[in-house]
C-alpha positions as CSV (number, residue, x, y, z in Angstrom):
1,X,0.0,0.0,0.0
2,X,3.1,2.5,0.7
3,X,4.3,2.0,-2.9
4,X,0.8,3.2,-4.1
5,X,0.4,6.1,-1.9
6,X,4.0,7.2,-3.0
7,X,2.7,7.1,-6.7
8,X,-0.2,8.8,-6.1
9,X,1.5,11.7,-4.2
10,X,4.3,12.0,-6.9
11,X,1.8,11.7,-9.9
12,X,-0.6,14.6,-7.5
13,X,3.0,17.2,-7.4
14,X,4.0,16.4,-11.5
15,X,0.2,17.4,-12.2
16,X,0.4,20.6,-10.4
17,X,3.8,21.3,-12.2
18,X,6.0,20.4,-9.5
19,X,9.0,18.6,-11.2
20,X,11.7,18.7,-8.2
21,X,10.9,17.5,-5.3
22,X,12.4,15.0,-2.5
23,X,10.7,12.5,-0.6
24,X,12.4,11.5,2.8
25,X,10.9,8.5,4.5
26,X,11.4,6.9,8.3
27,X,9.4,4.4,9.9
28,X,7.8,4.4,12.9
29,X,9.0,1.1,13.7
30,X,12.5,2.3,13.8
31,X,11.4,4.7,16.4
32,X,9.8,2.0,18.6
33,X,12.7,-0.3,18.2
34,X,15.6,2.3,19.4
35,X,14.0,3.7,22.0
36,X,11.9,-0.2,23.8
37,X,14.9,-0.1,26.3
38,X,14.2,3.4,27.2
39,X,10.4,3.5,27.2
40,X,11.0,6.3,30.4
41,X,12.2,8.6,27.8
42,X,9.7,8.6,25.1
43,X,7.7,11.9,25.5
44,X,11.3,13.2,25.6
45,X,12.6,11.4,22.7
46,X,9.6,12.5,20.8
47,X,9.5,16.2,21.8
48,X,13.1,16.1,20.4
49,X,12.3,14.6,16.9
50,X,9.0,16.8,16.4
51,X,11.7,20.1,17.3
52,X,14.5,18.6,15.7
53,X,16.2,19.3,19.2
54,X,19.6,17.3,19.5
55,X,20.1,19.5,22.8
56,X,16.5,16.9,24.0
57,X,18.8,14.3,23.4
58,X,22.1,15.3,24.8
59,X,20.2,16.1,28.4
60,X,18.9,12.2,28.3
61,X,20.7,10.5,31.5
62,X,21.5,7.5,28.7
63,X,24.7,5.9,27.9
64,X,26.7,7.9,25.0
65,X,26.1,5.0,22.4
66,X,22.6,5.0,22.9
67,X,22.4,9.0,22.4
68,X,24.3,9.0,19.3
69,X,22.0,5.9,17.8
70,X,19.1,8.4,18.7
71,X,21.1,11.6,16.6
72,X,21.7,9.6,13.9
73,X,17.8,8.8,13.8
74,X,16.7,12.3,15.1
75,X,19.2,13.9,12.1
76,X,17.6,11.4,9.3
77,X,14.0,12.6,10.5
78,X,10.6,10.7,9.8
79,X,8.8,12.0,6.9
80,X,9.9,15.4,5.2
81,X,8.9,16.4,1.6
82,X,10.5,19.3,0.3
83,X,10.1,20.4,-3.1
84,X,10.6,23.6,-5.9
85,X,7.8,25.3,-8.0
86,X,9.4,25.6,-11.9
């Protein structure tokens, strides 16, 4: 079902005359997977992604190799669709 609401979408920008655009996906289940051990920490972890906030992850009482795992997630984002009018 992704696949066809990817082609929908990109068929929905080219018909509006979008021709650049960039389609950045994450899943959820990443999320849930990197943070199960640290369930105490999910309105925090969460707070960070929707601000983009690495200082939200820094502040985390968490050993240093689970922080970076989160920045690495945190930096790649969930969904983000940029594109440029021609």
């Amino acid at each position: 079902m992704g696949v066809e609401v990817l082609s929908v979408l990109i068929t929905a920008l080219e018909s509006l005359g979008i021709e650049e655009f960039y389609i950045d996906i994450g899943s959820l289940e990443v999320w849930r997977l990197t943070t199960k051990d640290i369930p105490e920490f999910g309105e925090t972890i969460c707070r960070a992604l929707e601000r983009r906030n690495f200082g939200l992850i820094e502040g985390l009482p968490i050993n240093e190799e689970k922080k970076e795992e989160l920045m690495y997630f945190l930096y790649l984002g969930f969904l983000r669709l940029s594109f440029s009018i021609k």
